[in-house]
C-alpha positions, -999 to 999 in steps of 0.1 A, spaced: 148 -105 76 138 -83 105 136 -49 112 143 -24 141 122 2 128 83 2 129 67 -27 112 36 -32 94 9 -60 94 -17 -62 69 -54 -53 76 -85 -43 55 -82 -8 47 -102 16 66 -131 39 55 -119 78 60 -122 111 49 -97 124 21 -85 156 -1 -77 152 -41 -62 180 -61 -36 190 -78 -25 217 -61 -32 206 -28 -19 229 -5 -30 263 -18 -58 268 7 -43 251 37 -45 273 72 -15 282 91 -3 249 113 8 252 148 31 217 155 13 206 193 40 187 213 13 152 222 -20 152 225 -38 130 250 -50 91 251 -73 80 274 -74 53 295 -99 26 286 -129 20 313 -119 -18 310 -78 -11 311 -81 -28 350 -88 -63 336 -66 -84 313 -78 -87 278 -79 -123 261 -64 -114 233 -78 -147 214 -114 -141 233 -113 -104 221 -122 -86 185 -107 -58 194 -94 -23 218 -113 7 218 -92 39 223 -101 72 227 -80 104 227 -85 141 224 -73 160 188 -38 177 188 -44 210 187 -29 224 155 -49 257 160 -80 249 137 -100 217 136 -77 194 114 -88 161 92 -61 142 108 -53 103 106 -46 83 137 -24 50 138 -20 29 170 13 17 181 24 -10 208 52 -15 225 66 -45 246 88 -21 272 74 18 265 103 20 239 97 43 209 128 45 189 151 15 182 187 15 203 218 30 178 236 -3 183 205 -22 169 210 -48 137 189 -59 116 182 -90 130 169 -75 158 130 -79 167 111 -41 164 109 -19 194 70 -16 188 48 -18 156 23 2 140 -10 -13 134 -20 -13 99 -51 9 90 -61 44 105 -90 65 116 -99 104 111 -115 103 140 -109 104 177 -120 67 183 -97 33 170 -109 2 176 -75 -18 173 -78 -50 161 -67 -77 189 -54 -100 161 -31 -81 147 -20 -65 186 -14 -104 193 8 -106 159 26 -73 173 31 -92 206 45 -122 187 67 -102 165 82 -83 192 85 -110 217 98 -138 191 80 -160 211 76 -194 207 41 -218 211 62 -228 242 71 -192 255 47 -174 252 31 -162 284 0 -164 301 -2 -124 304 19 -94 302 22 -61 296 21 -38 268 21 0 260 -3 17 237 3 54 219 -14 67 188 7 83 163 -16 114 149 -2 131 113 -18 152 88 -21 153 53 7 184 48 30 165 69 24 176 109 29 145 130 32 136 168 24 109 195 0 104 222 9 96 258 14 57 261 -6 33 286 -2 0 299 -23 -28 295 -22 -64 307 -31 -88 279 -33 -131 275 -19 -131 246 -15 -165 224 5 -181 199 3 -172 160 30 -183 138 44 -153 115 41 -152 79 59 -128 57 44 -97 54 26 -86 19 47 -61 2 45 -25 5 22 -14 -25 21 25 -38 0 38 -62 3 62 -93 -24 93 -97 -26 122 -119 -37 143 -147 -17 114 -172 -27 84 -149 -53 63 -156 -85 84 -164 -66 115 -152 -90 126 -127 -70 125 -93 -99 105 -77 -87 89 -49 -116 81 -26 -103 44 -16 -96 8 -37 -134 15 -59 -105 37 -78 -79 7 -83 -79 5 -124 -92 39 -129 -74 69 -112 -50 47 -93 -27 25 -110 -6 -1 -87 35 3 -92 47 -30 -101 70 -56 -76 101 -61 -92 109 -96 -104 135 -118 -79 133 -87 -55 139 -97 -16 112 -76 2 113 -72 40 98 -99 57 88 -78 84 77 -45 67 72 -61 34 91 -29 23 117 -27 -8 115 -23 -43 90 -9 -69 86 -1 -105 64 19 -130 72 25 -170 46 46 -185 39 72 -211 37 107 -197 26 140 -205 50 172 -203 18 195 -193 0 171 -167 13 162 -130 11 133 -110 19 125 -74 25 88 -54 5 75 -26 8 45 -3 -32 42 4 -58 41 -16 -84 67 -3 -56 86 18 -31 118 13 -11 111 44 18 89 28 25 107 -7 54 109 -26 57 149 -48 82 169 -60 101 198 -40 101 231 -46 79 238 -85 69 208 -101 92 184 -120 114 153 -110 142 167 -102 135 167 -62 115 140 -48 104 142 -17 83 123 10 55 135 32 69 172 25 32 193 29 49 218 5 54 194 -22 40 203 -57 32 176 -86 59 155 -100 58 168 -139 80 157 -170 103 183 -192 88 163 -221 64 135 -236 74 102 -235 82 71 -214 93 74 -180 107 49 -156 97 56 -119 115 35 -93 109 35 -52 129 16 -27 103 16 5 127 8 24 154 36 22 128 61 9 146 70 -21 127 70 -54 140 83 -88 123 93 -123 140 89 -153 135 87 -191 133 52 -198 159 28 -214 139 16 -246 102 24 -259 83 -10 -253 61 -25 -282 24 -18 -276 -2 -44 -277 -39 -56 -271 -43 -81 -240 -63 -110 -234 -76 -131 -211 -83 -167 -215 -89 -199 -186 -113 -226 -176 -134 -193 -164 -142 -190 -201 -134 -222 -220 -101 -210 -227 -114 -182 -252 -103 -147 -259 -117 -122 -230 -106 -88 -241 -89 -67 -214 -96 -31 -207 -71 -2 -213 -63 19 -178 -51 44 -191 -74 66 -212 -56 96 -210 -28 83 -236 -47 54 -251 -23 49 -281 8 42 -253 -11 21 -227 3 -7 -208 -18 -15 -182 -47 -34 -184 -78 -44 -163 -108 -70 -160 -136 -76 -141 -130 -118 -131 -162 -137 -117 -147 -164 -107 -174 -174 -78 -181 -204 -90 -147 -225 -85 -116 -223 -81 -99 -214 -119 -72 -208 -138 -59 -181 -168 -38 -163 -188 -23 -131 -205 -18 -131 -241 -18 -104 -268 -50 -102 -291 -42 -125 -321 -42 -94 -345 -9 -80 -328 12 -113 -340 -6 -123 -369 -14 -157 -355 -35 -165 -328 -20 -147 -303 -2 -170 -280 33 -166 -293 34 -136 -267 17 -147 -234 21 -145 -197 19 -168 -171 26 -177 -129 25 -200 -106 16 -171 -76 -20 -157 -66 -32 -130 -58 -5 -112 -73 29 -121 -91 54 -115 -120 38 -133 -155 68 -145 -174 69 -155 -209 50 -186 -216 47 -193 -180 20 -216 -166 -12 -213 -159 -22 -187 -129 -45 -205 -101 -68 -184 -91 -89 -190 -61 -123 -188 -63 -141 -153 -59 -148 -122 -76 -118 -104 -89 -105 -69 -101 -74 -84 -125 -49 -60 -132 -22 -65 -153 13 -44 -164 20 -56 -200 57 -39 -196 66 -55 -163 45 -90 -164 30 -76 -128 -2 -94 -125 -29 -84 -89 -62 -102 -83 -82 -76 -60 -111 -93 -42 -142 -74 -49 -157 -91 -17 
C-alpha cells in the first residue's frame, strides 16, 4: 500500500543534541511561531547531480527566528512538482506528493543523503528501470520543528538530478520507544540507541499486523507493570524529543496527545499492568488496564552461538524487577552466521525449560511464537531484545 501523505525511508540515525526530564517544559522561553525561514541555494545547484556518482547534498539555511536561539531539528523534503500537501481527491494508491528524508540535524547544515533522494525520486515517480529518466527536476525544502511543538518550512529550490533505477522494498516499521521514571532503569536517559535496553524500551509490532509499505506506519503494543507515582512519555527516536507522545493537560492517561509542547507525563491512577497501544498511522494511541496479569518468568538464550546451552538473559526493567517482561543480551555473533532461541530458565517449569520457548523464522526483528523454529541470525554483534508477553524479538547491530 501507498500513501499520499509524507513518507519515510530508513537511514542510520543521526548524532544531535537532546533535552530529558520529566517536566520538560517548565523553563522553556516564550516562542514566537516565524512564517519560513530561508534555504540557500547550493554553489553547485547550476550542474546536474549524478545521483548514483554522488554521496550526498549539502544544504544550508538560516535559523527561524523563534525570538531566542532555539535547539531545533531540521528534516529535508523533496518534491517531484513543488507540491507540499497531497490533492483532497487523492487515494491511497496514489504515489506521495514529496517525502521526508529520514534522519535530522540541530544544526544549520544537512547533508542529504543522495541514496535515499534517488529512493524518493523512485517512490514518487513510480518509475520503472525502463522510465526512468536521464535528468529531471526536483524541489528541495527543509522542514524545521522544535522540541515543544513550533514547526515550519523553508523556501523550496530546484535542482536537476540523473537519477537511476532502485527497486523499492517495503519500508521497516515505524518503531516508538517507552521512557520514564517506571521504564527500564527509570532514569529518562535518552541520549540516542547506547540507551536501547536501559532507559528506552522498544513497543512491540503486533503479530499478523499489515504495516504501510510506504511509511512502514501502523500498529504497536506495550504490556507492562506500572507505577501510580512515576510518569512516562513515548518517543519515536532514540536520542530526540521532537516526535513524543504525553498526556494533555496534568498528568494521567486520560488525554493523549502528540507533539503538544504543553504535554505533561502520562501517569497511572494505580499499580498494576497496563496495555499501551499506538496506531502510527492515524495517530491515535490508548492506555488501558490490561485484560489478564501474565505469568512471570526467567529467559534464556540458547544456539549454535553457545552449543545450545542456557545463556541467561537480563531483566530491563529494574525499576519493578518482581513484574518484568522484557529482557536483553549482549549476542557476539562475529564469527558466523547463527541461530537461537527463547526459553524460560528450567526452574520456572520444573523441567528443563523448553516446554515454554520462542521461536521465528524473521531477522533482525520478529514475533517468537510458541515452539517456533530456530531464529537465523546473521552474523555480527547484537543488542537482543526480547518482550516475553508479546514474543517481540529485535537484533540491534552494535556496529
Amino acid at each position: 500500500m501507498k500513501k499520499i501523505f509524507l513518507a519515510s525511508l530508513l537511514a542510520g540515525v543521526l548524532s544531535m543534541s537532546f533535552f530529558s526530564c520529566t517536566d520538560d517544559n517548565d523553563s522553556n522561553p516564550v516562542v514566537k511561531q516565524p512564517d519560513s525561514f530561508e534555504l540557500n541555494i547550493p554553489a553547485l545547484a547550476g550542474n546536474v547531480y549524478d545521483l548514483e556518482q554522488t554521496d550526498s547534498i549539502r544544504f544550508t539555511y538560516s535559523q527561524p527566528d523563534y525570538g531566542y536561539t532555539a535547539a531545533v531539528s531540521y528534516y529535508a523534503q523533496v518534491s517531484l512538482t513543488d507540491t507540499w500537501e497531497a490533492p483532497a481527491d487523492a487515494t491511497e494508491d496514489d504515489a506521495p506528493v514529496f517525502v521526508e528524508l529520514d534522519g535530522f540535524v540541530n544544526t544549520a547544515d544537512f547533508n542529504a543523503s543522495a541514496v535515499l533522494i534517488d529512493r524518493a525520486i523512485m517512490q514518487m515517480g513510480e518509475y520503472t528501470e525502463e522510465t526512468v529518466p536521464e535528468t529531471l527536476k526536483i524541489y528541495v525544502r527543509m522542514r524545521a520543528t522544535l522540541y515543544s511543538g513550533y514547526e515550519c518550512f523553508s523556501n523550496s529550490i530546484e535542482l536537476t538530478v540523473a537519477p537511476y533505477y532502485t527497486e523499492l522494498s517495503a519500508a521497516e516499521p515505524e518503531l516508538w520507544y517507552l521512557l520514564g521514571g517506571c521504564i527500564g532503569d527509570g532514569l529518562w536517559t535518552n541520549n540516542g540507541v547506547g540507551d536501547i535496553g536501559t532507559s528506552l524500551i522498544p513497543m512491540s509490532l503486533v503479530s499478523g499486523y499489515e504495516y504501510n509499505a510506504s511509511t512502514g506506519q501502523g500498529e504497536l503494543t506495550y504490556t507492562g507493570y506500572f507505577l501510580a507515582n512515576q510518569g512516562f512519555k513515548l518517543v519515536k527516536t532514540p536520542g530526540a524529543w521532537t516526535d513524543q507522545w504525553g498526556n494533555g493537560g496534568a498528568a494521567g492517561i486520560d488525554n493523549p496527545v502528540k507533539n503538544d509542547g504543553g504535554s505533561k507525563d502520562f501517569m497511572v491512577p494505580s499499580d498494576g499492568y497496563y496495555t499501551i497501544t499506538l496506531n502510527t498511522e492515524t495517530n491515535t494511541l490508548s492506555i488501558v488496564p490490561a485484560t489478564s496479569t501474565p505469568a512471570v518468568y526467567h529467559i534464556q538464550v540458547q544456539g549454535l552461538f553457545n552449543g545450545w546451552t542456557d545463556a541467561t538473559m537480563t531483566p530491563v526493567n529494574t525499576v519493578t524487577p518482581n513484574n518484568n517482561h522484557v529482557w536483553k543480551y549482549e549476542l557476539d555473533a562475529t564469527s558466523g552466521d547463527t541461530t537461537l532461541k527463547f526459553k524460560v530458565s528450567p526452574a520456572d517449569d520444573g523441567n528443563d525449560g523448553w516446554s515454554i520457548n520462542w521461536g521465528g523464522t524473521e531477522f533482525p526483528y520478529g514475533i517468537g511464537t510458541s515452539g517456533g523454529a530456530d531464529i537465523p541470525v546473521a552474523a555480527g554483534n547484537y543488542l537482543v531484545i526480547f518482550n516475553d508477553i508479546t514474543g517481540y524479538y529485535h537484533f540491534y547491530s552494535k556496529e
